[in-house]
N, C-alpha and C positions, 0 to 999 in steps of 0.2 A: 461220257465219251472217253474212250481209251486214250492215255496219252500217246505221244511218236517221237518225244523229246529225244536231243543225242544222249547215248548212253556215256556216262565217262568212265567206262572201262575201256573202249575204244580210244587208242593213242588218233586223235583230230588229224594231225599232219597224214597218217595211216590211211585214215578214210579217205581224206581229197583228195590224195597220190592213187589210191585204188579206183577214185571214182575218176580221173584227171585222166589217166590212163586209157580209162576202158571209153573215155569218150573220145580220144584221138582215135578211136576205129572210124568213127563217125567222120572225122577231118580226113584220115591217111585213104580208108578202102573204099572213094567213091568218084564214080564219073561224076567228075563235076560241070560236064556239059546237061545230061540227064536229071542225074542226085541218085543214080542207082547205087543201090550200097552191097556188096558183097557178102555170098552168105558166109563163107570163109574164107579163109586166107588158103586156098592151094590155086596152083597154075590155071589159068584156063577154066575157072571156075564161075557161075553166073549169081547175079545177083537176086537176093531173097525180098518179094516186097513186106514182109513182116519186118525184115531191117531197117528198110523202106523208112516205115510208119516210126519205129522208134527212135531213129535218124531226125524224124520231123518234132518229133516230142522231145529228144534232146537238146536241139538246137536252142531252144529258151532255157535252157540248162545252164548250156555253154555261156549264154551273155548273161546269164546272173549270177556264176561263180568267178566269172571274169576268164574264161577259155576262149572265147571269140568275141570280138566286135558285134554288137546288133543288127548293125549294113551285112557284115559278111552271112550273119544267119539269114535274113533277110533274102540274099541273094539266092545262098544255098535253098532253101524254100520254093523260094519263086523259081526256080529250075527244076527240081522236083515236080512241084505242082503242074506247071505247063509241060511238062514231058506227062506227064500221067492223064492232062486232058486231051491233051493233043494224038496222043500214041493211039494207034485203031483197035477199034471197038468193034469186034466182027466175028462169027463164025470160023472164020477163016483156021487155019492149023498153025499157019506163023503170027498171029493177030499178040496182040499184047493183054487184050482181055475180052469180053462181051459179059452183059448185060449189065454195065458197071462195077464187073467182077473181075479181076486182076489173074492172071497166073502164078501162080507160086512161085515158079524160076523163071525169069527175064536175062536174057544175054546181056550184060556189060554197055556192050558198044551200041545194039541195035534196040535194046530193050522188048525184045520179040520171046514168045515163045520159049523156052529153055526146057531139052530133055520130055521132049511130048508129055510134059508134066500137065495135072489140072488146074481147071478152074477153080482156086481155092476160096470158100466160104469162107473161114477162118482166119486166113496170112490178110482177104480184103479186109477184114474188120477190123485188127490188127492196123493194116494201114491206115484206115480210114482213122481210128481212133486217133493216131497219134496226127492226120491231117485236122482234123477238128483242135485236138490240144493247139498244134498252133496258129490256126484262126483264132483263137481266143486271147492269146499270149501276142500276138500282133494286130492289135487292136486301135493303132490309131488311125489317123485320117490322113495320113500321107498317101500318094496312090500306090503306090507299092505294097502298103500294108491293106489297103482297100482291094485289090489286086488278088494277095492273098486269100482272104475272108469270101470274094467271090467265086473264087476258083473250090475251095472248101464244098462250098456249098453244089457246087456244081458236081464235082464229084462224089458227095454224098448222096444227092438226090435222084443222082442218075440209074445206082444200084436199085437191082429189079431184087430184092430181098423173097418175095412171094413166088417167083421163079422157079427159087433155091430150094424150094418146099418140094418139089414133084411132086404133086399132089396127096403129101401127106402132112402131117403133123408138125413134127419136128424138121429142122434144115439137112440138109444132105451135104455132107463132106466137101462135093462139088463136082463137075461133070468135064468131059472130054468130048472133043470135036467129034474124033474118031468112033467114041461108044455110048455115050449120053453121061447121063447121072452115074456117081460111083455109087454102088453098093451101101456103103456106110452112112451112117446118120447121125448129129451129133444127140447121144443117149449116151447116161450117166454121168456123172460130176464131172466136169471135165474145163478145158480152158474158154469155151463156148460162153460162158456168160457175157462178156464182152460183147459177143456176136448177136445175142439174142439180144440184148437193151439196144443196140442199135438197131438192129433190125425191125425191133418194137418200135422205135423211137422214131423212123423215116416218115416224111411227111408227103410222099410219093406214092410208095411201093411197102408197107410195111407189113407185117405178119401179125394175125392176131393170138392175143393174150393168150388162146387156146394151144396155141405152141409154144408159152412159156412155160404154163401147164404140167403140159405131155412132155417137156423135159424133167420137170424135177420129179415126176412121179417115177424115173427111173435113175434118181437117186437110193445111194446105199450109204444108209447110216449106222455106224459100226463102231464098239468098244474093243480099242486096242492100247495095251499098256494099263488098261484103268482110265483111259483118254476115252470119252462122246467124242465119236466127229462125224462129219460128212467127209465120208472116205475117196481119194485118189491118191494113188501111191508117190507119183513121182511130184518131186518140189514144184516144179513148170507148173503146173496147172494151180496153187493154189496161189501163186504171183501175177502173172497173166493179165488176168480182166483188172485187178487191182492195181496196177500200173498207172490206169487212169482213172478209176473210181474208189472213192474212200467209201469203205462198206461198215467202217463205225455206226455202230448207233442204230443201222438203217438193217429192215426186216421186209422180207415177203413171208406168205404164207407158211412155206417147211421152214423156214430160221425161227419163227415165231411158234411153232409147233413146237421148236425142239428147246424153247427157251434159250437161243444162239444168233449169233450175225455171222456173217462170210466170210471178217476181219477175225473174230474169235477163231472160227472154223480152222482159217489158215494159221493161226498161232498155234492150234493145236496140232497139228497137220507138222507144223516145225519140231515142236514140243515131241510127237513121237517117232519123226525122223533120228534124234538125239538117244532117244531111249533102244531106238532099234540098232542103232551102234554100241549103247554099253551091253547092251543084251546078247547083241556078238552071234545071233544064231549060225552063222559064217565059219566061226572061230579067226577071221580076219586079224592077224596082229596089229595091222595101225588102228582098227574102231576100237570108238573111244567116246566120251563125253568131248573132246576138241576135234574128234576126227571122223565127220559126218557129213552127210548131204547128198542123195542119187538124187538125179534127176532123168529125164532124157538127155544126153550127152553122147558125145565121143569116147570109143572106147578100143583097147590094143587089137582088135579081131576078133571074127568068127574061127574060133576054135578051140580044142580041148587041149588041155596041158598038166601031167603033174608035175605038182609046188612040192614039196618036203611031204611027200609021199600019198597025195590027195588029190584026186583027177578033179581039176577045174576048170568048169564052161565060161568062155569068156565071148565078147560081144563086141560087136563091131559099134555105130551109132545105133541107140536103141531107148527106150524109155524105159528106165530103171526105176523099180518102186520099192517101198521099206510101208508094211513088212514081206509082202507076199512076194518083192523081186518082179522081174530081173534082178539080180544083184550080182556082179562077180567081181566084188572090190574096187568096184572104182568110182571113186569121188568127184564130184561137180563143186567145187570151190565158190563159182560164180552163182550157184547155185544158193548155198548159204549163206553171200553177203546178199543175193535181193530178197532172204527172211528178215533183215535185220528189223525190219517196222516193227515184225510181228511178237518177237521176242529177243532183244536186245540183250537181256541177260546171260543168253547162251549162243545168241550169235556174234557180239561183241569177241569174249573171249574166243573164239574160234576164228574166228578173221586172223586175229591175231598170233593164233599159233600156225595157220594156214601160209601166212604172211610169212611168217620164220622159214617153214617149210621149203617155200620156192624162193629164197635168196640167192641161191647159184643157177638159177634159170633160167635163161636168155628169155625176157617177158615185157614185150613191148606197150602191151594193153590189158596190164594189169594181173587176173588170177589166169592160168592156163582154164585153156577147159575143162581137162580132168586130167587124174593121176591113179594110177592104179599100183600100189605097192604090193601086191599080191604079183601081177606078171613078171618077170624078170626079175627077180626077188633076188637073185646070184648078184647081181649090182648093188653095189658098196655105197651108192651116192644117199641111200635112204629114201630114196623118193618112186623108184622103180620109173613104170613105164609113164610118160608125160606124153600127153597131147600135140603132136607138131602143130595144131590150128588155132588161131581163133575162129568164134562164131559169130556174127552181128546179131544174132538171137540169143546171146549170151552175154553179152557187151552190155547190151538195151537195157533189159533188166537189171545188172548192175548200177551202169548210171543212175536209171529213174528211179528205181527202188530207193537207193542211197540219197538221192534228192526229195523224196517224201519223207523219208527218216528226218534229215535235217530241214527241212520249211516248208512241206506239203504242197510246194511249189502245183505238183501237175495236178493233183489234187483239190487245191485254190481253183485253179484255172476251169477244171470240167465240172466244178460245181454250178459253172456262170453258164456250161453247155446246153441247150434248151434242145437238143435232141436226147442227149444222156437221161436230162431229168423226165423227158418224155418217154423216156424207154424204162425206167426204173418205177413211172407211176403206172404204166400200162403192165409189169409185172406185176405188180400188186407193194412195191416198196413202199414203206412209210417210216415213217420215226426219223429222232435224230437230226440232221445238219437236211433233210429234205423240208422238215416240218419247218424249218428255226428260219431258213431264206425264203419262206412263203412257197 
């Protein structure tokens, strides 16, 4: 088994001030009548349940690096939780969710509906995971904690998972009041594993093995750099599902084809992140072996501009991948410290020099989202265009990630999950840390 030990090129104080930070998004951007958590920091703007979930997964963070009290996670929890069983579950167009499936934006205040957005397959299991992680992490017999663990459950079992299928194979993106199912499916490598282990894993409504399947047969496995991998471009996806699953060790069928795990996969995934920067195909002056990481992120706009004599497409929010792009220089920071599990030796140093970078930045919750030294390039500051936002889907992974690095905390915790482990034996997982806990 691969170690996750701290790397000591990483200055310690460095890391908990990065990870300390980005977990006061958690504390600062949330209705704490609700627990809805903001997807970003602009005006008027509604809350993400992908936040949600990693808000719930943080909070046992918080009380064992010493950021909050236990009672106060406790609480925070238990308001979440009961605002999420409670909130209607209906057809309805302002409804908060149906079939145990959430919406992707909820308003703040009312927790309703936000932006005739859908019913997200993906942002619920995301929630769900991180409401499981703290069922399990509040685990005693007080009623509040017994409270918790009920309420978990109830929200887990409620999701109609087989629904989400419309009568095919693979899950569907998710569907709208107004037009049914969206279009899309989740097919190819993608953040979805997450979604499939629990979905496998449900002791209600679960989907059969045959749709974990018909996902990975449209897997693409690709030699880039001289790097095997199961290929997806942007960083997001190969962090994700691993958030709350340690994939050390542990194989299904295509990992075990390819003589590989999910944990490798994604260290490689980092590994030619690194390379597709000193490789420069861009000609980008900041990439660099310290200066790397696209993700899906924040970016200066949709539009064309030339730099020093080169018309360059630049992008608004979008999912930036290395090698094949999006790419129009702009860097996800948050991005590269939640590799750090995977490869510590080049993401260490990078934190680091990233860290330098945004000294003079007014930065409340740790790395901005992203920077792009390419747009505005005439500004003297060195850093060019900077993010005015954070993202609570940028925060999350920083925290958790950075908390697996140092004590495999959530890790620990979803191994003890008996729907997790039920979704990962219904894939076909075996070996490693599934064999070793019986």
């Amino acid at each position: 088994m691969k170690s996750c030990a701290e790397d000591n090129s990483l200055d310690a104080r460095t890391l908990r001030r990065l990870q300390r930070n980005s977990f006061d998004y958690f504390v600062n951007e949330v209705n704490p009548a609700n627990g809805l958590v903001l997807d970003k920091t602009a005006s008027d703007w509604p809350a993400s349940i992908a936040a949600v979930g990693m808000a719930l997964t943080a909070y046992p963070v918080g009380v064992e690096r010493g950021f909050i009290e236990r009672s106060e996670a406790i609480d925070r929890t238990l308001a979440t939780l009961r605002f999420l069983a409670a909130s209607e579950q209906s057809d309805s167009p302002e409804a908060t969710g149906y079939k145990g499936f959430y919406y992707h934006f909820l308003h703040m205040q009312t927790g309703r509906r936000a932006w005739r957005c859908e019913l997200s397959s993906i942002d619920t299991a995301l929630l769900i995971a991180g409401a499981l992680a703290a069922g399990e992490y509040f685990d005693g017999d007080a009623a509040d904690e017994v409270e918790i663990r009920a309420l978990v459950k109830h929200l887990y079992e409620r999701i109609d998972w087989a629904w989400m299928l419309h009568g095919g194979d693979t899950v569907c993106h998710g569907w709208k009041p107004e037009s049914g199912f969206l279009a899309y499916r989740w097919e190819g490598y993608d953040e979805a594993l997450i979604l499939y282990l629990l979905a496998l894993g449900s002791p209600t409504h679960p989907i059969d093995a045959r749709c974990y399947d018909a996902w990975c047969n449209t897997y693409a496995w690709k030699s880039i750099y001289g790097i095997d991998l199961l290929y997806a471009g942007p960083l997001f996806i190969h962090q994700m599902s691993h958030i709350w699953c340690d994939m050390r060790g542990i194989r299904d069928q295509f990992m075990r084809k390819h003589d590989c795990d999910y944990f490798e996969n994604s260290r490689r995934a980092t590994l030619v992140q690194q390379q597709y920067a000193i490789h420069n195909p861009q000609g980008f002056k900041h990439s660099g072996a310290l200066c790397w990481g696209i993700s899906a992120s924040d970016g200066p706009g949709t539009l064309t501009k030339k730099v020093n004599g080169v018309e360059r497409v630049f992008y608004d929010y979008v999912a930036r991948g290395a090698p094949y792009g999006p790419d129009d220089g702009t860097v996800a920071p948050w991005a590269v410290a939640a590799s750090l599990c995977f490869a510590p030796e080049i993401v260490a140093p990078t934190i680091t020099h990233m860290a330098a970078l945004h000294v003079d930045v007014p930065n409340p919750y740790g790395f901005k989202a992203s920077f792009n030294p390419v747009y505005r390039e005439e500004l003297d500051n060195g850093i060019g265009w900077v993010s005015p936002y954070h993202f609570g889907i940028n925060e999350g992974p920083t925290v958790l990630m950075i908390e697996n690095h140092r004590s495999q905390l959530i890790w620990r915790l979803m191994k003890k999950c008996s729907a997790l482990r039920k979704g990962l034996a219904a894939a076909g997982f075996s070996g490693g840390w599934l064999e070793a806990h019986g």
